[in-house]
Structures are given as structure tokens and as C-alpha cells.
C-alpha positions as CSV (number, residue, x, y, z in Angstrom):
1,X,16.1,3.6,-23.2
2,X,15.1,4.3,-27.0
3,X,17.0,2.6,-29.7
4,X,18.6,4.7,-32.4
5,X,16.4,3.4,-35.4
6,X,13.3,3.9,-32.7
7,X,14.0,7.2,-32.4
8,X,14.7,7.8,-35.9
9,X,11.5,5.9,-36.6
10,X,9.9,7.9,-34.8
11,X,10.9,11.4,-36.1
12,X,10.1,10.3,-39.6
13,X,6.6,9.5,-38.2
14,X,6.4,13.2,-36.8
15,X,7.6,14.1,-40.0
16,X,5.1,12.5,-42.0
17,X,2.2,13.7,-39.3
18,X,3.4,17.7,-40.0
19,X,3.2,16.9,-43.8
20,X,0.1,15.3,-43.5
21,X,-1.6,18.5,-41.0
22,X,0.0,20.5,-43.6
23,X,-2.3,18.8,-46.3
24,X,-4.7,19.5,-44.8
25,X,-4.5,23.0,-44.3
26,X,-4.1,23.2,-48.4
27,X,-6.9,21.7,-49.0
28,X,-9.0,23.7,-46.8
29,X,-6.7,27.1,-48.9
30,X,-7.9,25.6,-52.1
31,X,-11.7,25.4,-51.5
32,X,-11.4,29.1,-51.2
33,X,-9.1,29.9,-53.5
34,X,-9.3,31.6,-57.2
35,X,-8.5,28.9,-59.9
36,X,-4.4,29.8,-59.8
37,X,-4.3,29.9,-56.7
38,X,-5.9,26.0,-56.9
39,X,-3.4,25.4,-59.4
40,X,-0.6,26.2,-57.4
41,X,-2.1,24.7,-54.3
42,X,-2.7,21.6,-55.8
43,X,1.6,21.2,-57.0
44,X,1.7,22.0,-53.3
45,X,-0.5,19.0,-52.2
46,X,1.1,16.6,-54.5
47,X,4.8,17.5,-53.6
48,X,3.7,16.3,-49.9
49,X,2.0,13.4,-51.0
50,X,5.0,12.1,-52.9
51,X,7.0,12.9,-49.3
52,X,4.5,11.4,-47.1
53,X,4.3,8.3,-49.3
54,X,7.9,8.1,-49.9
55,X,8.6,8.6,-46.1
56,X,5.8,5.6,-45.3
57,X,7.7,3.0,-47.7
């Protein structure tokens, strides 16, 4: 049987992984983006990079 904080462990890594394949996905958006649209990608990219690195601490 999974432990509470295993489980919860576990949904933050899940978390993280969605935020990370969502990165990703931006990043492809940008590279064919107009140079707004990069702008506004890129506050995207760095909002999940603050969560993903504030989840991994």
C-alpha cells in the first residue's frame, strides 16, 4: 500500500512532468511564432519554469 506523502510525492512529480510537456509545446509555438506572439510565449515559458523549479525544491 502507498504512503500518503508517496502518493502526494508522486502527483507533484506528474505535475511537474505536464508542466514540463507543456514547455515544450511553447517552445515549439514560439519558433513559429510573430515576435508578440514570442513575447508572450516566452512569460508563458518562464511562469512554468518558476513552477516546475519551485515544485522540484
Amino acid at each position: 500500500m502507498m504512503s500518503e506523502s508517496s502518493a502526494q510525492k508522486r502527483k507533484a512529480e506528474a505535475k511537474v512532468e505536464q508542466w514540463e510537456a507543456e514547455l515544450k509545446k511553447l517552445k515549439a509555438q514560439a519558433k513559429e511564432s510573430s515576435a508578440d506572439a514570442q513575447i508572450s510565449i516566452e512569460k508563458k515559458m518562464d511562469e512554468l519554469r518558476g513552477k516546475i523549479s519551485k515544485a522540484r525544491d
